[in-house]
N, CA, C, O and CB atoms as a CASP TS submission, in Angstrom:
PFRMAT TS
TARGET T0000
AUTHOR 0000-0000-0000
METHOD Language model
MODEL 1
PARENT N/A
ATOM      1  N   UNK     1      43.499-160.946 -78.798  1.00  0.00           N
ATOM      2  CA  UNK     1      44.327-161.174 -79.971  1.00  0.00           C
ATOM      3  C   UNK     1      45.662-161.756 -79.513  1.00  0.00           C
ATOM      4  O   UNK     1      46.010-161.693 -78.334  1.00  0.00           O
ATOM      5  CB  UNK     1      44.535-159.856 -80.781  1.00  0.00           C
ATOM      6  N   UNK     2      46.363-162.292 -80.415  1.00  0.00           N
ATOM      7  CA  UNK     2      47.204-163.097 -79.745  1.00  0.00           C
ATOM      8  C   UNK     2      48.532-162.495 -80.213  1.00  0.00           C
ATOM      9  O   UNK     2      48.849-162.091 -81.332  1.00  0.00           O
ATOM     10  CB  UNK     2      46.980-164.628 -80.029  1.00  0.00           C
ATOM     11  N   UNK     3      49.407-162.550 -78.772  1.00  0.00           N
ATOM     12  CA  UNK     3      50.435-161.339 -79.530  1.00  0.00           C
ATOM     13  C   UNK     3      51.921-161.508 -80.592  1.00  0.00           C
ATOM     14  O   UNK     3      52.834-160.756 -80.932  1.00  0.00           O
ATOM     15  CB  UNK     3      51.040-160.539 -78.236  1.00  0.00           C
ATOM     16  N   UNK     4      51.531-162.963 -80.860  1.00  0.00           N
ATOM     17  CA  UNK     4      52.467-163.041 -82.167  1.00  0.00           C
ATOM     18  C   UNK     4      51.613-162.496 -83.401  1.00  0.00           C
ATOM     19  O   UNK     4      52.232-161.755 -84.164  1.00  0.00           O
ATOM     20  CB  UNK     4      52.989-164.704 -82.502  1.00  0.00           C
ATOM     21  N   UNK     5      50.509-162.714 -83.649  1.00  0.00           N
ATOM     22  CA  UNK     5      50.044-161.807 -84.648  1.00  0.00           C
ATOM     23  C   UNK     5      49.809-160.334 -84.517  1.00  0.00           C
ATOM     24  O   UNK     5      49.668-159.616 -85.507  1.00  0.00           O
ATOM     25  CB  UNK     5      48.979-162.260 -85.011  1.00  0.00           C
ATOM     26  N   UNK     6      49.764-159.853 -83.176  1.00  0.00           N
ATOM     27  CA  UNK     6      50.366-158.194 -83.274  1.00  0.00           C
ATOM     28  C   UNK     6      51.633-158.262 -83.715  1.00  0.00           C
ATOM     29  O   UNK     6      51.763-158.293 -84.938  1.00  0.00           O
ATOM     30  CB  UNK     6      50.453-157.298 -81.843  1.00  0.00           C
ATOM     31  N   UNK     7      52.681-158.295 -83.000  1.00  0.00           N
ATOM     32  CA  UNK     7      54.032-158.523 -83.343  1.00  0.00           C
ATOM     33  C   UNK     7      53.924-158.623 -84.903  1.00  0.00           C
ATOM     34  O   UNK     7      54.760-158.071 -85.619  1.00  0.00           O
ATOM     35  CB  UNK     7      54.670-159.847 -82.600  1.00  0.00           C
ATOM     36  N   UNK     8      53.037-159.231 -85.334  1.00  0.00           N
ATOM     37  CA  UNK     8      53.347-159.317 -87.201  1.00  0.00           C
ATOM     38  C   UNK     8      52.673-158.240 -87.890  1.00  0.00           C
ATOM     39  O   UNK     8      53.059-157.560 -88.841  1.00  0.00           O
ATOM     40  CB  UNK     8      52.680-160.805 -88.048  1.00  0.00           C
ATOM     41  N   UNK     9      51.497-158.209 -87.175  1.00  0.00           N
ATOM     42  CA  UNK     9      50.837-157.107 -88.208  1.00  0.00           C
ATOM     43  C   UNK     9      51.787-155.615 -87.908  1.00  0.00           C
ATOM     44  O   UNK     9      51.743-154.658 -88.682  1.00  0.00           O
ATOM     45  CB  UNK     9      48.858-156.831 -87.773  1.00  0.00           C
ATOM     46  N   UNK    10      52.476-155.635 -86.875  1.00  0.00           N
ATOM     47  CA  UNK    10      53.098-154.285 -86.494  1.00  0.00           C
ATOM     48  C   UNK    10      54.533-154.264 -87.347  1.00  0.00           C
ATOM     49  O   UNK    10      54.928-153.228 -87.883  1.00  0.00           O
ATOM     50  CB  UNK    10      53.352-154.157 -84.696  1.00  0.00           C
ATOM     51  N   UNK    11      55.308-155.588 -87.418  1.00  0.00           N
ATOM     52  CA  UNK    11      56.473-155.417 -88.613  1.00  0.00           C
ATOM     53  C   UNK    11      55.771-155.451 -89.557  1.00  0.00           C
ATOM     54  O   UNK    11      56.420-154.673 -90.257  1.00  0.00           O
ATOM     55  CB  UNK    11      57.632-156.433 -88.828  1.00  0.00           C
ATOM     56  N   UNK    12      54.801-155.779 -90.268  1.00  0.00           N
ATOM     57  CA  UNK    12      54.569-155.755 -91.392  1.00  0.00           C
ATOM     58  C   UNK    12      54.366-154.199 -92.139  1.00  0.00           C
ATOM     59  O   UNK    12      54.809-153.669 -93.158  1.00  0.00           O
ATOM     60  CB  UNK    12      53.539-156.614 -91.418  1.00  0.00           C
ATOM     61  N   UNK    13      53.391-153.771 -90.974  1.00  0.00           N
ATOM     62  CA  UNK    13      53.070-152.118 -91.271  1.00  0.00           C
ATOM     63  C   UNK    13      54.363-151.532 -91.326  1.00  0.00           C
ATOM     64  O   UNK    13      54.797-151.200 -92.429  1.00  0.00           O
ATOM     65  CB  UNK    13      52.140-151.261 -90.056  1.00  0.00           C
ATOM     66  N   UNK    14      55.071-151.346 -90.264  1.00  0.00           N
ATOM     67  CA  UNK    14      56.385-150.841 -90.070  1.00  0.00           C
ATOM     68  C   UNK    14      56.881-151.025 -91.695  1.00  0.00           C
ATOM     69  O   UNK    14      57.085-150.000 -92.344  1.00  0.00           O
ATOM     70  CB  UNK    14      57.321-151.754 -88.794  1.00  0.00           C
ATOM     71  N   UNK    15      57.038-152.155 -92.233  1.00  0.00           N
ATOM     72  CA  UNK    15      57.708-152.354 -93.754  1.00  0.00           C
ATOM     73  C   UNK    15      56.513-151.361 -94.780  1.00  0.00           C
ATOM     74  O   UNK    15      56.666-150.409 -95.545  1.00  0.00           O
ATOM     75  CB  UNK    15      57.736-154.464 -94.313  1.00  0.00           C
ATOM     76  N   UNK    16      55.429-152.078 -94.367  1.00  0.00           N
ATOM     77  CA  UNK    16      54.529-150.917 -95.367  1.00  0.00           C
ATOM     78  C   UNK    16      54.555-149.253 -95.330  1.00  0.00           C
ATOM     79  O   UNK    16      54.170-148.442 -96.172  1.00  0.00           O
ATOM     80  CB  UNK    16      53.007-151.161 -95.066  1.00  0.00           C
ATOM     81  N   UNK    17      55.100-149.084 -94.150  1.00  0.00           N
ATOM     82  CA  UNK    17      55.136-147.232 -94.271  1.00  0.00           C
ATOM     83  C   UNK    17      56.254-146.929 -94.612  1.00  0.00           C
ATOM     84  O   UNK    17      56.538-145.794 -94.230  1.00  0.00           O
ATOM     85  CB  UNK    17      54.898-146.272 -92.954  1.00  0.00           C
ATOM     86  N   UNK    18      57.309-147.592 -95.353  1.00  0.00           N
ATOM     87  CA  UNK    18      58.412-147.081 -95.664  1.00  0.00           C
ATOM     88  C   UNK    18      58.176-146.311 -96.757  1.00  0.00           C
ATOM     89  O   UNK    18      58.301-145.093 -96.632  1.00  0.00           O
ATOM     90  CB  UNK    18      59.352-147.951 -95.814  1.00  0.00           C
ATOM     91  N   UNK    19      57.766-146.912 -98.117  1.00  0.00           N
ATOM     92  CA  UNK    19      56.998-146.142 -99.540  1.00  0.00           C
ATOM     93  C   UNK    19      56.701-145.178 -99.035  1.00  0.00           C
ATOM     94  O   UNK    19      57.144-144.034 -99.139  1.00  0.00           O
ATOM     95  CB  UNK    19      55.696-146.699-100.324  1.00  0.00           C
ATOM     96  N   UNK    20      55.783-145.679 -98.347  1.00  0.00           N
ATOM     97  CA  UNK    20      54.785-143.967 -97.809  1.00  0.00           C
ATOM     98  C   UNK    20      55.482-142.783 -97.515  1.00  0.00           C
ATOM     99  O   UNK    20      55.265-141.717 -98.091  1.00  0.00           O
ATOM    100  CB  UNK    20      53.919-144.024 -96.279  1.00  0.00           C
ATOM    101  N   UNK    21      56.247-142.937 -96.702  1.00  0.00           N
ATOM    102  CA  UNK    21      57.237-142.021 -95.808  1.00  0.00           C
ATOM    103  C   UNK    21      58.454-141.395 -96.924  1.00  0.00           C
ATOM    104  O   UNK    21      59.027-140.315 -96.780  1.00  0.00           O
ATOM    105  CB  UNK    21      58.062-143.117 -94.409  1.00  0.00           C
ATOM    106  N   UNK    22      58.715-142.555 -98.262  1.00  0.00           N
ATOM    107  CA  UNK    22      59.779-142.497 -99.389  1.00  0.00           C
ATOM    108  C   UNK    22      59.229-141.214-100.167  1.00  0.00           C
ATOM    109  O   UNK    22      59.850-140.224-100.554  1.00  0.00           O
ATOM    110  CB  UNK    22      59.864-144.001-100.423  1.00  0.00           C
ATOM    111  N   UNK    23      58.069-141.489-100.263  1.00  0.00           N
ATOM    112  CA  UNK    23      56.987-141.088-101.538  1.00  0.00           C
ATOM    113  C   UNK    23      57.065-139.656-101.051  1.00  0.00           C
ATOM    114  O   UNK    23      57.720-138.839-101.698  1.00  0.00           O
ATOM    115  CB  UNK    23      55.152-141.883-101.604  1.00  0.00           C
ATOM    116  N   UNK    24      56.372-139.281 -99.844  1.00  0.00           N
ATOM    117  CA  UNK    24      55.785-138.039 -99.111  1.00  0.00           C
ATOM    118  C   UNK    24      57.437-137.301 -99.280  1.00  0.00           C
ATOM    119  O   UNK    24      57.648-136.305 -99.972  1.00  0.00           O
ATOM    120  CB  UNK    24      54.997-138.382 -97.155  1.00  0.00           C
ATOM    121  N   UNK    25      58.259-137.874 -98.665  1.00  0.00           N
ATOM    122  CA  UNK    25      59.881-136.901 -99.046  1.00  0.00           C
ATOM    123  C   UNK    25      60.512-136.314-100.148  1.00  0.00           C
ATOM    124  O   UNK    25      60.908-135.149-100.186  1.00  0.00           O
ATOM    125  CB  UNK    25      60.956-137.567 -98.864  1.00  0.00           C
ATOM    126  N   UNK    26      60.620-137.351-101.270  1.00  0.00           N
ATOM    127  CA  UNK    26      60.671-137.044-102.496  1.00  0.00           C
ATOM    128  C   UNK    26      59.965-136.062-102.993  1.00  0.00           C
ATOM    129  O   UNK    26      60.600-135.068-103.342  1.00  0.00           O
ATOM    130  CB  UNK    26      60.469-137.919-103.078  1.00  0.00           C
ATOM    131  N   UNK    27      58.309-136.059-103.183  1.00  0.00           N
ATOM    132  CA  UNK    27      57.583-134.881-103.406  1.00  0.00           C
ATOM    133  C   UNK    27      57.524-133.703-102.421  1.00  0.00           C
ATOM    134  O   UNK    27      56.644-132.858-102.585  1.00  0.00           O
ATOM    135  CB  UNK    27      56.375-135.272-103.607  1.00  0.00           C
ATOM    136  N   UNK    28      58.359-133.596-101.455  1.00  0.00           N
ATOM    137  CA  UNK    28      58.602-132.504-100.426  1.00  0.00           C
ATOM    138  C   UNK    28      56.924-132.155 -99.562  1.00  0.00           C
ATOM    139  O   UNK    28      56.468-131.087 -99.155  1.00  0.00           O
ATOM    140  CB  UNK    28      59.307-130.943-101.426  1.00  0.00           C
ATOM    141  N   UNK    29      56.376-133.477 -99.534  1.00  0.00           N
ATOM    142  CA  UNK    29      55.028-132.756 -98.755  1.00  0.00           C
ATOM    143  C   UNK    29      55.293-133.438 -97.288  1.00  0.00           C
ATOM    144  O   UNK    29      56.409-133.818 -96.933  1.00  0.00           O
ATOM    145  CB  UNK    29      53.193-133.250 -99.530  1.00  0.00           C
ATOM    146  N   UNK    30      54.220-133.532 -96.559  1.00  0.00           N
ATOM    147  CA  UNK    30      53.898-134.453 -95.508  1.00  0.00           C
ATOM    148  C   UNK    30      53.651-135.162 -95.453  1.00  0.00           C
ATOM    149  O   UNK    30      52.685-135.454 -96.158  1.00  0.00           O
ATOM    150  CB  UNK    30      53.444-134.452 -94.941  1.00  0.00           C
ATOM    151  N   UNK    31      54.320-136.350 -94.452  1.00  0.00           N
ATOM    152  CA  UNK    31      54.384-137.912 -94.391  1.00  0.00           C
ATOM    153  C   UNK    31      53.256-138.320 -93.492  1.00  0.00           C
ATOM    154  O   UNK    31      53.521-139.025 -92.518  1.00  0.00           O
ATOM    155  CB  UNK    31      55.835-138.506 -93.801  1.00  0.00           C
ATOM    156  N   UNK    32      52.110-137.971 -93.708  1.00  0.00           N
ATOM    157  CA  UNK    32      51.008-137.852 -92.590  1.00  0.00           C
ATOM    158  C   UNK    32      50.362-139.562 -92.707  1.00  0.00           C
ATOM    159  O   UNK    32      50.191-140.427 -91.847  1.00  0.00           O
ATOM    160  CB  UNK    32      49.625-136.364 -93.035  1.00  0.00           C
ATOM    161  N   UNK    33      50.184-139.539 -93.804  1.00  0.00           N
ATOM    162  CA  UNK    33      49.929-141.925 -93.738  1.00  0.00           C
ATOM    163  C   UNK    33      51.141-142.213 -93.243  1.00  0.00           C
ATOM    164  O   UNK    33      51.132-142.896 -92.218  1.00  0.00           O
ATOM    165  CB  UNK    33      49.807-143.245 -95.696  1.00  0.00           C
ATOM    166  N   UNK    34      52.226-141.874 -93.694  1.00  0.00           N
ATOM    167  CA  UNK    34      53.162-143.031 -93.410  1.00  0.00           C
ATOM    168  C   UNK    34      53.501-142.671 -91.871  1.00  0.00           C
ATOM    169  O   UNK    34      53.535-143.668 -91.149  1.00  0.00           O
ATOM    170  CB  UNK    34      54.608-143.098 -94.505  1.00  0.00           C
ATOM    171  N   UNK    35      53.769-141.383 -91.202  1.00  0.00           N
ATOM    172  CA  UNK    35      53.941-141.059 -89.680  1.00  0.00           C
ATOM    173  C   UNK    35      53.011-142.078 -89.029  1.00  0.00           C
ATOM    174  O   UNK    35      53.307-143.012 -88.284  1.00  0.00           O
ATOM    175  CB  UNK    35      53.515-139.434 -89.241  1.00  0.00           C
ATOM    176  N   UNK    36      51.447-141.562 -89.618  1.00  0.00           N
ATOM    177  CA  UNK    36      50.710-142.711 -88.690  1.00  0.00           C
ATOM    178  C   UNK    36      50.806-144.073 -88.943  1.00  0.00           C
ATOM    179  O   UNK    36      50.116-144.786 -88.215  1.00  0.00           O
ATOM    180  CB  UNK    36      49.335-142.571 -88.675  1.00  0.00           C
ATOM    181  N   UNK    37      51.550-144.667 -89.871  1.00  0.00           N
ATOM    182  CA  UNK    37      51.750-146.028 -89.614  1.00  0.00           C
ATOM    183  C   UNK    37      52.981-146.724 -88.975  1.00  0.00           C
ATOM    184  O   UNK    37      53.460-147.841 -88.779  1.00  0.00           O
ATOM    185  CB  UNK    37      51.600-146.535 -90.710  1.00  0.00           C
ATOM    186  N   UNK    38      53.111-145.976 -88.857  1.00  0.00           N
ATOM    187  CA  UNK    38      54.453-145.898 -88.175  1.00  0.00           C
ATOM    188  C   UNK    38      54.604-145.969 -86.436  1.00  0.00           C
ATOM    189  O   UNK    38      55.221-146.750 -85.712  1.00  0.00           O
ATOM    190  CB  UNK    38      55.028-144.516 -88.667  1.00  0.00           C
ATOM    191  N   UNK    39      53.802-144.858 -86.162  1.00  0.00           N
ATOM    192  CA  UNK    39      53.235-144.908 -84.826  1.00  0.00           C
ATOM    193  C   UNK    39      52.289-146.027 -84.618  1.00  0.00           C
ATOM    194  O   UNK    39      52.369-146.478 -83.475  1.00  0.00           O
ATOM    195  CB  UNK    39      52.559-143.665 -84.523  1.00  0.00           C
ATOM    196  N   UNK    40      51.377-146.639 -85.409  1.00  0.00           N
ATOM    197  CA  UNK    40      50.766-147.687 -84.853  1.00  0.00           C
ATOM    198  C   UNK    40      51.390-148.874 -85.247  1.00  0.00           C
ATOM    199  O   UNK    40      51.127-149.923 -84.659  1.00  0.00           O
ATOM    200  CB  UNK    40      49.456-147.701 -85.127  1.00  0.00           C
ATOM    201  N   UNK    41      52.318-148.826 -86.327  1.00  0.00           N
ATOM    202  CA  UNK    41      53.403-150.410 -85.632  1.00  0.00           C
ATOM    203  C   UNK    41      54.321-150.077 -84.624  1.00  0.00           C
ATOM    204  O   UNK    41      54.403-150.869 -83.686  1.00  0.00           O
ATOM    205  CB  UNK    41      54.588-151.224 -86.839  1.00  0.00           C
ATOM    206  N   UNK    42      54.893-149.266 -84.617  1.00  0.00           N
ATOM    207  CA  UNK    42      55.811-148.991 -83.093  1.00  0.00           C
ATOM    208  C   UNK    42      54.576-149.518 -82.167  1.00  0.00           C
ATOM    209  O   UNK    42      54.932-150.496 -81.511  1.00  0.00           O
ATOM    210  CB  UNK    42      56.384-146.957 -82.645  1.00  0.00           C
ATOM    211  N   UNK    43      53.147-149.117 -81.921  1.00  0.00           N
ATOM    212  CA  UNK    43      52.473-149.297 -80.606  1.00  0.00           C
ATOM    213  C   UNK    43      51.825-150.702 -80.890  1.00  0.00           C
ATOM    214  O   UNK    43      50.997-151.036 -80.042  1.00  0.00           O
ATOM    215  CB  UNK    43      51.334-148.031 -80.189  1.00  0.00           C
ATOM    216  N   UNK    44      52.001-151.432 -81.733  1.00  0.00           N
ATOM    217  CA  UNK    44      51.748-152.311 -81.433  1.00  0.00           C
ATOM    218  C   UNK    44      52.883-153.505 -81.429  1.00  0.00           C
ATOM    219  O   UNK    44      52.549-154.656 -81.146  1.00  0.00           O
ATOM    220  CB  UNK    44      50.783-152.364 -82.023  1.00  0.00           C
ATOM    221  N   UNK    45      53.976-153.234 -81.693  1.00  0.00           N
ATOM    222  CA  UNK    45      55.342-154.041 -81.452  1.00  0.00           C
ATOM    223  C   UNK    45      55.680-153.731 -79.445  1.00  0.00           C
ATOM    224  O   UNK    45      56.176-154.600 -78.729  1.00  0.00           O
ATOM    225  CB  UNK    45      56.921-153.117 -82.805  1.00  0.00           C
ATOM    226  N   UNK    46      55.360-152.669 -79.063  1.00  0.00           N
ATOM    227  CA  UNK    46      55.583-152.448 -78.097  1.00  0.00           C
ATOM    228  C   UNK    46      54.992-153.457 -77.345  1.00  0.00           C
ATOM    229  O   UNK    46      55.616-154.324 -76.733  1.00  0.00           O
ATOM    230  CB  UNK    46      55.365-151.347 -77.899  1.00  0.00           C
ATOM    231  N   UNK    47      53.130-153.272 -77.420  1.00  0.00           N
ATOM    232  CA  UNK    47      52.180-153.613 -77.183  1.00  0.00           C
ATOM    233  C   UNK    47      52.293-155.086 -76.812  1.00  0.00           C
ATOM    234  O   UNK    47      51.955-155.515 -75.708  1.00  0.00           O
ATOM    235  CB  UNK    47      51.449-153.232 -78.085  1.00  0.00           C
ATOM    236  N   UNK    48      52.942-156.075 -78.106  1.00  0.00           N
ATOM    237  CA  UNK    48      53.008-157.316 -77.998  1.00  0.00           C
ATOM    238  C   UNK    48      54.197-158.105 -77.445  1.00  0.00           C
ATOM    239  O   UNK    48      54.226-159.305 -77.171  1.00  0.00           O
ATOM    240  CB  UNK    48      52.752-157.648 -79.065  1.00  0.00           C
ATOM    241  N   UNK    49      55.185-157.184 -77.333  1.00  0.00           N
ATOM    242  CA  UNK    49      55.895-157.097 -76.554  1.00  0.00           C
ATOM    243  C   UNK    49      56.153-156.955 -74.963  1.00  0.00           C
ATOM    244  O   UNK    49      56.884-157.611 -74.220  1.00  0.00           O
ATOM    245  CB  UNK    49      56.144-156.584 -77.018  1.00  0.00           C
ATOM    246  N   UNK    50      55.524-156.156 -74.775  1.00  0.00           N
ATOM    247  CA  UNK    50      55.266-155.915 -72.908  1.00  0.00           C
ATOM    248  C   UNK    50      53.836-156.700 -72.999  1.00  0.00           C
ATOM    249  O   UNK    50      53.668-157.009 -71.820  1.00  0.00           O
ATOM    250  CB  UNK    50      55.051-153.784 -72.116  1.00  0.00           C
ATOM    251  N   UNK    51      53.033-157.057 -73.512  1.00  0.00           N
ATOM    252  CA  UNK    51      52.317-158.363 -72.990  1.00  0.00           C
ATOM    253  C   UNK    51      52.353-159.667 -73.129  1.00  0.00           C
ATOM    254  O   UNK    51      51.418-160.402 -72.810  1.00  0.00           O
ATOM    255  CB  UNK    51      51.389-158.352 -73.189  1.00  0.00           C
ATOM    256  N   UNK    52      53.922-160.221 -73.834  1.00  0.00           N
ATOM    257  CA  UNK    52      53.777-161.029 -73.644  1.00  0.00           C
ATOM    258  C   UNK    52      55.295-161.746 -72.605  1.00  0.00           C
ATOM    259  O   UNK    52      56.445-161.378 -72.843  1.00  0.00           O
ATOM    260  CB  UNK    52      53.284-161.355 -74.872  1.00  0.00           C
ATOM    261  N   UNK    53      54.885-162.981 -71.277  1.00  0.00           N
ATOM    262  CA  UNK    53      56.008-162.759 -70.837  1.00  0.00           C
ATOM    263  C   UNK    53      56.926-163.387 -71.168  1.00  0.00           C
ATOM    264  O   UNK    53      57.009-164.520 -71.643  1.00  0.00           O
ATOM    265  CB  UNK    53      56.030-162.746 -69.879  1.00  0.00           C
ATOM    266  N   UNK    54      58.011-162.286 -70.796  1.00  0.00           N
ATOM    267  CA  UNK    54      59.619-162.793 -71.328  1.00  0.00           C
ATOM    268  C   UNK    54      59.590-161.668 -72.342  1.00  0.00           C
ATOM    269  O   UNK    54      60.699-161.134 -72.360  1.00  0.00           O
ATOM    270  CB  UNK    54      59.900-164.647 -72.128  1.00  0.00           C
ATOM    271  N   UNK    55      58.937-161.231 -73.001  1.00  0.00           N
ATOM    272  CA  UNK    55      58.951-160.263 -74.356  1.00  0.00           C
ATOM    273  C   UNK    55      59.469-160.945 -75.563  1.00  0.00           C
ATOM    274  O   UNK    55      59.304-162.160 -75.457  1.00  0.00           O
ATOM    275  CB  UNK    55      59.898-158.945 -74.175  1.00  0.00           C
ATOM    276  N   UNK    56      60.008-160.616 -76.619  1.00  0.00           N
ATOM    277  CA  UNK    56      60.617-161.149 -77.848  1.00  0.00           C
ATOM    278  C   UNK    56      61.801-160.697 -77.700  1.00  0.00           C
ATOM    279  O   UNK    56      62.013-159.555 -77.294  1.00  0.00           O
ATOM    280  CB  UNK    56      60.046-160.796 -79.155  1.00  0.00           C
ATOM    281  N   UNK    57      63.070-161.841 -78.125  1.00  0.00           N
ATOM    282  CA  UNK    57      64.074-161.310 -78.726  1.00  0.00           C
ATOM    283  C   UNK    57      64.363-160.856 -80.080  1.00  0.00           C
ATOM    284  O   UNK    57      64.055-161.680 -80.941  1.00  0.00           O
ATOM    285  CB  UNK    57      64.747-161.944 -78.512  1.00  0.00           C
ATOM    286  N   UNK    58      64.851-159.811 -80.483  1.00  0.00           N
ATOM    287  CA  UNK    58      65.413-159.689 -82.218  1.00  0.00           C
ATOM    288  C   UNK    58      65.612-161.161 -82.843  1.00  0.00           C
ATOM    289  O   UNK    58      64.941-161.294 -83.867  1.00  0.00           O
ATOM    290  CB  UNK    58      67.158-158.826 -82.368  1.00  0.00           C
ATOM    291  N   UNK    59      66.136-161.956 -82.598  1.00  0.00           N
ATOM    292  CA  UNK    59      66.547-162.851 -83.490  1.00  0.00           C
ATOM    293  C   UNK    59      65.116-164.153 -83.070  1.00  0.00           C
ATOM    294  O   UNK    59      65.213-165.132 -83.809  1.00  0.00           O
ATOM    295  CB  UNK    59      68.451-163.299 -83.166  1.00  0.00           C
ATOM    296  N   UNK    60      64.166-164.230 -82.267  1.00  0.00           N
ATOM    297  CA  UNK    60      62.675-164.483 -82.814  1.00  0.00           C
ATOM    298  C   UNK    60      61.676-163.983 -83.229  1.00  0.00           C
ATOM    299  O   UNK    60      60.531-164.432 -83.169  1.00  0.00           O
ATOM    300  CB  UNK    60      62.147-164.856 -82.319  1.00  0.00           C
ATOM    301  N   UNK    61      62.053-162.990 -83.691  1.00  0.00           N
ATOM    302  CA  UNK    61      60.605-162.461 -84.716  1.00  0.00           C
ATOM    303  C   UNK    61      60.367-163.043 -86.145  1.00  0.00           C
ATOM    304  O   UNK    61      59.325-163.009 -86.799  1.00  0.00           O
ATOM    305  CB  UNK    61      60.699-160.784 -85.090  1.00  0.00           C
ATOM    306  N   UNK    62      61.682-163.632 -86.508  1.00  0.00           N
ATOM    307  CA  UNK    62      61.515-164.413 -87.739  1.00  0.00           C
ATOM    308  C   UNK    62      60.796-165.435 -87.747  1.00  0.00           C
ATOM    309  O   UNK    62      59.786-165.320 -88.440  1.00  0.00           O
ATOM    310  CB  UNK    62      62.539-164.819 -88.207  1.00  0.00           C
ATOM    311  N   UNK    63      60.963-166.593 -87.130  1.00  0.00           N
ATOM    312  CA  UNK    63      60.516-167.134 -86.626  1.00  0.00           C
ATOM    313  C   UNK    63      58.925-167.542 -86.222  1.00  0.00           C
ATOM    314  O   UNK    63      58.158-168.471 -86.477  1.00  0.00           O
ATOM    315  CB  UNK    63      61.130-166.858 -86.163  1.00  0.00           C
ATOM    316  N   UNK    64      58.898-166.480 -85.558  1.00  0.00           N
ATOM    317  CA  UNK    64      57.254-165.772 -84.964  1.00  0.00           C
ATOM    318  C   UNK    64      56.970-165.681 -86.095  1.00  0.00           C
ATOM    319  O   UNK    64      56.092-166.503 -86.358  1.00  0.00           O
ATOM    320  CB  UNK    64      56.973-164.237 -84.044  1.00  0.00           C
ATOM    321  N   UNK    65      57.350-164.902 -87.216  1.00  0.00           N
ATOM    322  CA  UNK    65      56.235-164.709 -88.171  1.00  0.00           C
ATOM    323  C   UNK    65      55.966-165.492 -89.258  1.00  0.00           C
ATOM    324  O   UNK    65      54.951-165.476 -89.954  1.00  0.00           O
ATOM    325  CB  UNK    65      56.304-163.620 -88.666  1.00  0.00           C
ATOM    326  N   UNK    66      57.345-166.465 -89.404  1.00  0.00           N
ATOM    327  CA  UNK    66      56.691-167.528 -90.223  1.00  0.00           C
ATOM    328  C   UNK    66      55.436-168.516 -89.271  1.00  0.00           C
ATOM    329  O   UNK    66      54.368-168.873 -89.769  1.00  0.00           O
ATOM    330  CB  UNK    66      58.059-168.559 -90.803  1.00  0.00           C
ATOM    331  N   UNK    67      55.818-168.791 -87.999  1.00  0.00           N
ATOM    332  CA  UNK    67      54.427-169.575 -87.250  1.00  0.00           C
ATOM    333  C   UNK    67      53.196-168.807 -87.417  1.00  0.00           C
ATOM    334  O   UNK    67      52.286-169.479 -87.903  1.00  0.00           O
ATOM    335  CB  UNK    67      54.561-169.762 -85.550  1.00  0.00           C
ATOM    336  N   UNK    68      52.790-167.107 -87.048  1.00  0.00           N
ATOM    337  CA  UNK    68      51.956-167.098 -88.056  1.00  0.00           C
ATOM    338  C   UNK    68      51.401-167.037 -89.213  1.00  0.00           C
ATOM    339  O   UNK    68      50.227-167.383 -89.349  1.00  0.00           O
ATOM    340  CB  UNK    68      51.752-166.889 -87.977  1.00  0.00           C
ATOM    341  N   UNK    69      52.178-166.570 -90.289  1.00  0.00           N
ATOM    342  CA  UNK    69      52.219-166.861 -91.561  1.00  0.00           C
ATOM    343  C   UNK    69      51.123-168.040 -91.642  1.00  0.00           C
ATOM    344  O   UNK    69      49.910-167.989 -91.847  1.00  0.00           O
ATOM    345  CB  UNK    69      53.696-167.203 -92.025  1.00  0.00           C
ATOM    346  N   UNK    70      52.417-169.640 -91.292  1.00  0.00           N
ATOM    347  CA  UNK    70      51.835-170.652 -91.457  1.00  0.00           C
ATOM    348  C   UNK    70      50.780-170.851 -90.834  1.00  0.00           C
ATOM    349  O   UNK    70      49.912-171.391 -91.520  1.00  0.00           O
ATOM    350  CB  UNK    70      52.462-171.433 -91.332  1.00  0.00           C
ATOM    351  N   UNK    71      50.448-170.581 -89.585  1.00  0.00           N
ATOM    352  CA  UNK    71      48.900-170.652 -89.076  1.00  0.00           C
ATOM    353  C   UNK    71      47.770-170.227 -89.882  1.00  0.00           C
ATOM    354  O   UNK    71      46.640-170.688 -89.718  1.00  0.00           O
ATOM    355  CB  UNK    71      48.724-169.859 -87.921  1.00  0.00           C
ATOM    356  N   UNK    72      48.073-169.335 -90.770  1.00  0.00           N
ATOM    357  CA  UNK    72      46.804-168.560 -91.633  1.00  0.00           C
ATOM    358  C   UNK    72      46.957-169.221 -93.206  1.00  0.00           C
ATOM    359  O   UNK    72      46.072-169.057 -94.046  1.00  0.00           O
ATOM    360  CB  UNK    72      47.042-166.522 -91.693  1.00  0.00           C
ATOM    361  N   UNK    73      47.990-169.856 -93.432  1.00  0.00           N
ATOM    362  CA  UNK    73      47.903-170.672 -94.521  1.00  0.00           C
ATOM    363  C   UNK    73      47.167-172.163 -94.623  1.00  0.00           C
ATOM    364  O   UNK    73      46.378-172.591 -95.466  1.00  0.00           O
ATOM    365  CB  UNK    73      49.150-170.792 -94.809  1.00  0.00           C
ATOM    366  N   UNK    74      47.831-172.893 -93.230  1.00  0.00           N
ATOM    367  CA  UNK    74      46.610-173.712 -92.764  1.00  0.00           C
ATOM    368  C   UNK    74      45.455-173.546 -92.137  1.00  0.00           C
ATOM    369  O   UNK    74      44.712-174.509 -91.946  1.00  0.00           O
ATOM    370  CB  UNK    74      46.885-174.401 -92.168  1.00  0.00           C
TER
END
């Protein structure tokens, strides 16, 4: 897999477990979806990160994810 599309699917999740994590607090239960999505975008931001070399800087992930974006649109 190629690790600008980890790198994306892992911010993306990361944004998707926020609700989750919102939701589970508010109703005072356990954040048990959103913990685990959480942990598997952290491990896969890591992931695509230490494999790829040089790693990513903060200010190219934008970037990165519009190239894949656009790769899957064309």
């Amino acid at each position: 897999m190629d690790t600008d599309l980890v790198l994306t699917i892992g911010v993306v999740l990361a944004a998707l477990s926020v609700p989750s994590l919102l939701a589970a607090w508010t109703e005072s239960r356990a954040p048990r979806i959103g913990a685990v999505m959480v942990i598997a975008a952290f491990a896969m931001i890591v992931a695509a990160t230490l494999r790829r070399p040089g790693g990513y800087g903060v200010t190219e992930i934008p970037s990165v994810m519009l190239d894949v974006f656009a790769r899957l649109i064309s």
